[in-house]
mmCIF file of the C-alpha atoms, coordinates in Angstrom:
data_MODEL
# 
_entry.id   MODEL 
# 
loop_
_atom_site.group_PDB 
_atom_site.id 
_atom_site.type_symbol 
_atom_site.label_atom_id 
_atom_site.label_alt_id 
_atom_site.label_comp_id 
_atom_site.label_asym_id 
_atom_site.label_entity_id 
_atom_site.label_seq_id 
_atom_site.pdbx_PDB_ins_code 
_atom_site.Cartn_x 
_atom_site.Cartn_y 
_atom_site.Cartn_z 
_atom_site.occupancy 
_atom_site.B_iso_or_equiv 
_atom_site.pdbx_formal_charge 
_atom_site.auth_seq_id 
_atom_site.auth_comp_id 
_atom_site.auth_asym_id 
_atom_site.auth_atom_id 
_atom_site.pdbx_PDB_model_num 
ATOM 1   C CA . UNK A 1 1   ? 118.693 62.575  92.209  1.00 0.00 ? 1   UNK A CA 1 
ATOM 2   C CA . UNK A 1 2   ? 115.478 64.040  90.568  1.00 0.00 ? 2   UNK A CA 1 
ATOM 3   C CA . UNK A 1 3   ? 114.338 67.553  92.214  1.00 0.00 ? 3   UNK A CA 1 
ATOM 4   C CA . UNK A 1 4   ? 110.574 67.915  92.905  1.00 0.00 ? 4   UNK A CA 1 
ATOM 5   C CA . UNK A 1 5   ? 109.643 71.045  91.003  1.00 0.00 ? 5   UNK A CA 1 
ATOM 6   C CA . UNK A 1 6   ? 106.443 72.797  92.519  1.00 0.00 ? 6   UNK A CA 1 
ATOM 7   C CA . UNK A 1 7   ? 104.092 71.915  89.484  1.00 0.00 ? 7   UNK A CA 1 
ATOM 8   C CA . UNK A 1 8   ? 102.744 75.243  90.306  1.00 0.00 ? 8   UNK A CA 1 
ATOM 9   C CA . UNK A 1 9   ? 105.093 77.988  90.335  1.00 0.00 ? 9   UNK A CA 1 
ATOM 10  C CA . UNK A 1 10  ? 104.601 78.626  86.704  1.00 0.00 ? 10  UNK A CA 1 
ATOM 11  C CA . UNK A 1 11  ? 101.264 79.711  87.396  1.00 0.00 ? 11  UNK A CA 1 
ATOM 12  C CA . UNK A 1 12  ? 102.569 81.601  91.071  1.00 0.00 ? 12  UNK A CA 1 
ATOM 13  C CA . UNK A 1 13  ? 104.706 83.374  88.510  1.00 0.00 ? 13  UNK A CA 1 
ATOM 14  C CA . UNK A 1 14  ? 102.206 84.257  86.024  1.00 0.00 ? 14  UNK A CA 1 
ATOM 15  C CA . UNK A 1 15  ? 99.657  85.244  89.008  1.00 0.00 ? 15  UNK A CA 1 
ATOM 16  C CA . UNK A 1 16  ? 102.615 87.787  90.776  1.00 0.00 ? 16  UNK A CA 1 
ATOM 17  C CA . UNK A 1 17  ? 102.987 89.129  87.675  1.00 0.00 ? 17  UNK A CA 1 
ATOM 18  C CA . UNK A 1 18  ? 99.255  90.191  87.215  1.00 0.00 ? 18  UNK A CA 1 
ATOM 19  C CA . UNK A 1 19  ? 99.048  91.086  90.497  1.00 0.00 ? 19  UNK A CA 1 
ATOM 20  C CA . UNK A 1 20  ? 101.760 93.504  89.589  1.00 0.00 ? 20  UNK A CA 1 
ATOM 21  C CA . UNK A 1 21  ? 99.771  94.954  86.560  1.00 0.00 ? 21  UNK A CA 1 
ATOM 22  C CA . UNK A 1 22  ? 96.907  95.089  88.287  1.00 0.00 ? 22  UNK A CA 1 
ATOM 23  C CA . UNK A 1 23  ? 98.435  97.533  90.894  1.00 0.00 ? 23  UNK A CA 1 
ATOM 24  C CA . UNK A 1 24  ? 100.125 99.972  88.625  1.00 0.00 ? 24  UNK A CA 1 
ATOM 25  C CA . UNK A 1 25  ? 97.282  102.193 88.508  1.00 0.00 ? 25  UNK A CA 1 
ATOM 26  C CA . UNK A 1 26  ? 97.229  102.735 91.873  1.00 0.00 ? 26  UNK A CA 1 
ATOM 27  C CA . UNK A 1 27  ? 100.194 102.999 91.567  1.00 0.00 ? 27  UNK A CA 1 
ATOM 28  C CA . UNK A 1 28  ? 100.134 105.938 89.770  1.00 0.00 ? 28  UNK A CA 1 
ATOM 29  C CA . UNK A 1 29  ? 97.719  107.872 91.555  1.00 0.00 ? 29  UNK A CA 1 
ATOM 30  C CA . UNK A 1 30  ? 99.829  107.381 94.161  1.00 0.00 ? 30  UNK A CA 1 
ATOM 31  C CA . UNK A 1 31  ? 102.844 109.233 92.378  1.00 0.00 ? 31  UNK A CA 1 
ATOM 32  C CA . UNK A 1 32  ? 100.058 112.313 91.052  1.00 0.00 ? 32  UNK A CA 1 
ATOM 33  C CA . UNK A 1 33  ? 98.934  112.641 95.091  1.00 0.00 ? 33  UNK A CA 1 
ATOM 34  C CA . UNK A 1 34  ? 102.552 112.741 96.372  1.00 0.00 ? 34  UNK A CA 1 
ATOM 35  C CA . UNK A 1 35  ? 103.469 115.137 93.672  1.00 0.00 ? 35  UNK A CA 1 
ATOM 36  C CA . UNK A 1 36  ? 100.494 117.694 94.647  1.00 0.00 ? 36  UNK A CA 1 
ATOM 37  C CA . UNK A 1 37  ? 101.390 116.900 98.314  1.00 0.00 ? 37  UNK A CA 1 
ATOM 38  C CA . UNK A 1 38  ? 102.953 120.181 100.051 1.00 0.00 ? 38  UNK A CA 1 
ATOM 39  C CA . UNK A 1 39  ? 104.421 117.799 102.288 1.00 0.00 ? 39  UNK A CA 1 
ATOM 40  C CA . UNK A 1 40  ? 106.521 115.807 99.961  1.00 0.00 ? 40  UNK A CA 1 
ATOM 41  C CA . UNK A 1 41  ? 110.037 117.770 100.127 1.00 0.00 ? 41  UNK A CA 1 
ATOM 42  C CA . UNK A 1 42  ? 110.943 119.277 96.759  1.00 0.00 ? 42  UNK A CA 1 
ATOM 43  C CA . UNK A 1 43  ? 113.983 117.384 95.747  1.00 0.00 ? 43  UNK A CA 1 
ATOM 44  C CA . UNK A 1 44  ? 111.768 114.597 95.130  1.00 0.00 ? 44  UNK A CA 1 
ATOM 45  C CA . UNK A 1 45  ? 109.227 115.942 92.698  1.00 0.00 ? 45  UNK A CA 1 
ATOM 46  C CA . UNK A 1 46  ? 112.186 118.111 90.901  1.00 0.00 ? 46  UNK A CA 1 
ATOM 47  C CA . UNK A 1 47  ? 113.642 114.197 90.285  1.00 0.00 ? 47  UNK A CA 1 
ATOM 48  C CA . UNK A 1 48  ? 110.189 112.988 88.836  1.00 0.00 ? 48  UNK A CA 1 
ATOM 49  C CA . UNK A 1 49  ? 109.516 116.209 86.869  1.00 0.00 ? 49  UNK A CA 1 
ATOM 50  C CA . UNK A 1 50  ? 113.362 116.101 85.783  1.00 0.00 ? 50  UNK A CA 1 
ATOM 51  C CA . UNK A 1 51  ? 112.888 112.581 84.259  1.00 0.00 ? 51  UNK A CA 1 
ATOM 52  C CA . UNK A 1 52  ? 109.257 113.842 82.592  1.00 0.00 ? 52  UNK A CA 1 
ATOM 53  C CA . UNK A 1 53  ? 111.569 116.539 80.946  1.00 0.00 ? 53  UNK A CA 1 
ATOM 54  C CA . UNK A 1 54  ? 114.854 113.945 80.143  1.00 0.00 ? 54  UNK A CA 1 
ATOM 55  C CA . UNK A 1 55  ? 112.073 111.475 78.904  1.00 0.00 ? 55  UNK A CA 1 
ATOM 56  C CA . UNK A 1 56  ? 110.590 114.060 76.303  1.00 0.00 ? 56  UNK A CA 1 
ATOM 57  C CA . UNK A 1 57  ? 113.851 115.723 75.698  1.00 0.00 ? 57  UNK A CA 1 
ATOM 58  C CA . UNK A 1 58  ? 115.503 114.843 71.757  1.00 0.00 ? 58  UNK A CA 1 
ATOM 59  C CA . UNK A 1 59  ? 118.833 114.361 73.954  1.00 0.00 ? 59  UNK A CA 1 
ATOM 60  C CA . UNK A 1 60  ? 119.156 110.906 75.425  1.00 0.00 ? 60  UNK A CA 1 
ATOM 61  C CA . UNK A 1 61  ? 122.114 108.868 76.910  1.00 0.00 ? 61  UNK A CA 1 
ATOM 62  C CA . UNK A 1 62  ? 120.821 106.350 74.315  1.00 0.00 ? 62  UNK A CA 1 
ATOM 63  C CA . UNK A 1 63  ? 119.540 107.578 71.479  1.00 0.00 ? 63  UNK A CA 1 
ATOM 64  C CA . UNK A 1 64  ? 116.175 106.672 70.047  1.00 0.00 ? 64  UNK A CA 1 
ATOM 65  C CA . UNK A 1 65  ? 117.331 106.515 66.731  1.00 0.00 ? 65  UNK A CA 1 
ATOM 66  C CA . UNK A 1 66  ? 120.677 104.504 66.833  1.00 0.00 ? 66  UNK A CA 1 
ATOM 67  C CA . UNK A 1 67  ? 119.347 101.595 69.610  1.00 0.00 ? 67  UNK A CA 1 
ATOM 68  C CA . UNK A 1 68  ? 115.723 102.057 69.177  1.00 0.00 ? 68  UNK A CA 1 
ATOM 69  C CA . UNK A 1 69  ? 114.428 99.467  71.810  1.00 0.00 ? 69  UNK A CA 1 
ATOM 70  C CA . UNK A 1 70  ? 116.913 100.150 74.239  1.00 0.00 ? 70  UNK A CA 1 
ATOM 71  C CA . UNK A 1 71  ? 116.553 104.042 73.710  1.00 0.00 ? 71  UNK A CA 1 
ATOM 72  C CA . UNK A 1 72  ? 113.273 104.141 74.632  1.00 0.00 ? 72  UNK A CA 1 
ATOM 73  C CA . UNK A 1 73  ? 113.429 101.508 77.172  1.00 0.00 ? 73  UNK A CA 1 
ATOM 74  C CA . UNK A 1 74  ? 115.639 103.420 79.063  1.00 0.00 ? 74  UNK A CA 1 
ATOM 75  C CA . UNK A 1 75  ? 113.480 106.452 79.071  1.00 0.00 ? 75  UNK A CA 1 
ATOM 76  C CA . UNK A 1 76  ? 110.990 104.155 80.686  1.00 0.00 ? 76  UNK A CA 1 
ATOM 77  C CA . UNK A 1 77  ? 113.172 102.808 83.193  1.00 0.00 ? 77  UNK A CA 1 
ATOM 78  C CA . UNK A 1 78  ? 114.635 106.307 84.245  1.00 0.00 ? 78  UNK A CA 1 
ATOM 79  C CA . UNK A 1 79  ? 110.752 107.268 84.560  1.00 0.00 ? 79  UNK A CA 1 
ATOM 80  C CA . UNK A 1 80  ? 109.763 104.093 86.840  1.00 0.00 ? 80  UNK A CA 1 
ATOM 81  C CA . UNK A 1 81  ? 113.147 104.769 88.970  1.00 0.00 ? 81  UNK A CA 1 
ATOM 82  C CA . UNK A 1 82  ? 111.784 108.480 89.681  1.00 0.00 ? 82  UNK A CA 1 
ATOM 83  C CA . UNK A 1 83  ? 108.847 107.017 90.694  1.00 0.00 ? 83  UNK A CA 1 
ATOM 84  C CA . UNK A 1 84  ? 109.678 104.578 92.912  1.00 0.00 ? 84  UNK A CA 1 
ATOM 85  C CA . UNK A 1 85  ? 112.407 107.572 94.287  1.00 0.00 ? 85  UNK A CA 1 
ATOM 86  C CA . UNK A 1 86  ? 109.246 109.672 95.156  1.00 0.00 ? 86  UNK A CA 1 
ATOM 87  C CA . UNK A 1 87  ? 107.300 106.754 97.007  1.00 0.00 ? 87  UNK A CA 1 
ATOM 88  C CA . UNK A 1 88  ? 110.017 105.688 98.653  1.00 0.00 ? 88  UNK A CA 1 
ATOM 89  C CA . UNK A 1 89  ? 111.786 108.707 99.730  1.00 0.00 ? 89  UNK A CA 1 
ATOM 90  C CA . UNK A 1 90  ? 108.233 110.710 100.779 1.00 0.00 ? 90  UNK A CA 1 
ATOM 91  C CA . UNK A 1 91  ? 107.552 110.586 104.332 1.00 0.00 ? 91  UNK A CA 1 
ATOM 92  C CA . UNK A 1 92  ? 105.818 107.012 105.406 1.00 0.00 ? 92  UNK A CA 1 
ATOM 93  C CA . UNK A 1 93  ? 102.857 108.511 107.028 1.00 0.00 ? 93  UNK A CA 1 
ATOM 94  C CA . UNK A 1 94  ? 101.759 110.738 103.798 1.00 0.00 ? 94  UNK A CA 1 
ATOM 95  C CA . UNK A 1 95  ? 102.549 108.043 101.359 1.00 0.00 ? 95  UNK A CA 1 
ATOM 96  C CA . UNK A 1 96  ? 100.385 105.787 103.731 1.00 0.00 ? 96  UNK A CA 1 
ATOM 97  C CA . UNK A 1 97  ? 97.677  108.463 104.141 1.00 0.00 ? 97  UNK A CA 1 
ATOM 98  C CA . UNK A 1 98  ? 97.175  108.301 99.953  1.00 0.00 ? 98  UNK A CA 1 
ATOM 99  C CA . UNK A 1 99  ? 97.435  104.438 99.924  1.00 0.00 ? 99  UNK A CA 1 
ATOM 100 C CA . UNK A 1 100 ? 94.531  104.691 102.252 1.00 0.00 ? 100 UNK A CA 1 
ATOM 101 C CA . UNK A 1 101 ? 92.498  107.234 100.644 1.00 0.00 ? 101 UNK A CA 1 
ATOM 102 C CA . UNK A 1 102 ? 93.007  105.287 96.964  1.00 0.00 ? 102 UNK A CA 1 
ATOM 103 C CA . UNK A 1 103 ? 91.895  102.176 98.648  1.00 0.00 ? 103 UNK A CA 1 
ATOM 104 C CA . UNK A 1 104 ? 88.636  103.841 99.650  1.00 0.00 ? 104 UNK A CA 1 
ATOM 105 C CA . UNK A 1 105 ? 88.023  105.430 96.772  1.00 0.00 ? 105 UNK A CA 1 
ATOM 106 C CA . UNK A 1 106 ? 88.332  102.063 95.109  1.00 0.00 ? 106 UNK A CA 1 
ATOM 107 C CA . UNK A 1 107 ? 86.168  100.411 97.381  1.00 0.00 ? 107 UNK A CA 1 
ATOM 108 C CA . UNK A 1 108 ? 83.397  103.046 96.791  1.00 0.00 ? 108 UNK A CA 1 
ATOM 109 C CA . UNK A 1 109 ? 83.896  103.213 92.901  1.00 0.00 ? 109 UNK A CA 1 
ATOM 110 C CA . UNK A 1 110 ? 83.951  99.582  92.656  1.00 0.00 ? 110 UNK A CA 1 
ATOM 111 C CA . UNK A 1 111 ? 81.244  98.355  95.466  1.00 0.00 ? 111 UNK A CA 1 
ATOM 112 C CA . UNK A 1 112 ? 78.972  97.009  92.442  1.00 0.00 ? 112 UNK A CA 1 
ATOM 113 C CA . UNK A 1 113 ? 81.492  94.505  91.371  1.00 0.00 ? 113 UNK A CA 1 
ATOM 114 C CA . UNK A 1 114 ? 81.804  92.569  94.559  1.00 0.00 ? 114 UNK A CA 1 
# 
């Protein structure tokens, strides 16, 4: 029996994934407004400033040096986890207070373009 492949979902694939890069800005302001947010409990942002010091520190569980593509790609995956930590654990209704006020500001900034 032959499968029917979607002839397509190379291309879903390759669309998802620029979706994905596309967002990551956002993305990031997100993670700077929850950071400066007073209601965001502490724990949090000591976990995402923790893994801005571990990432810059000479002392790594890998080191840079011996493994160098897996040394620093696991400085960048410790990074994204903290990140995802903070969005995740911050309360839903500030996280989706920010997501609103970045989507406005993008609408304003990029009104021109549409």
């Amino acid at each position: 029996m032959t499968e029917n492949k979607d002839p397509y979902s190379k291309l879903k694939k390759q669309l998802n994934l620029a979706r994905i890069i596309f967002h990551i800005p956002n993305f990031i302001k997100l993670s700077l407004r929850l950071l400066k947010d007073k209601k965001v409990p502490f724990h949090l942002k000591l976990l995402v400033y923790g893994a801005i010091v571990y990432t810059l520190s000479p002392y790594d569980l890998l080191p840079d040096f011996l493994i160098p593509f897996l040394g620093f790609f696991e400085d960048i995956v410790i990074g994204i986890l903290c990140l995802i930590g903070l969005v995740k654990g911050s309360p839903p209704e500030v996280v989706e207070g920010h997501v609103k006020a970045i989507n406005i500001e993008n609408k304003q900034r990029y009104r021109f373009f549409r």
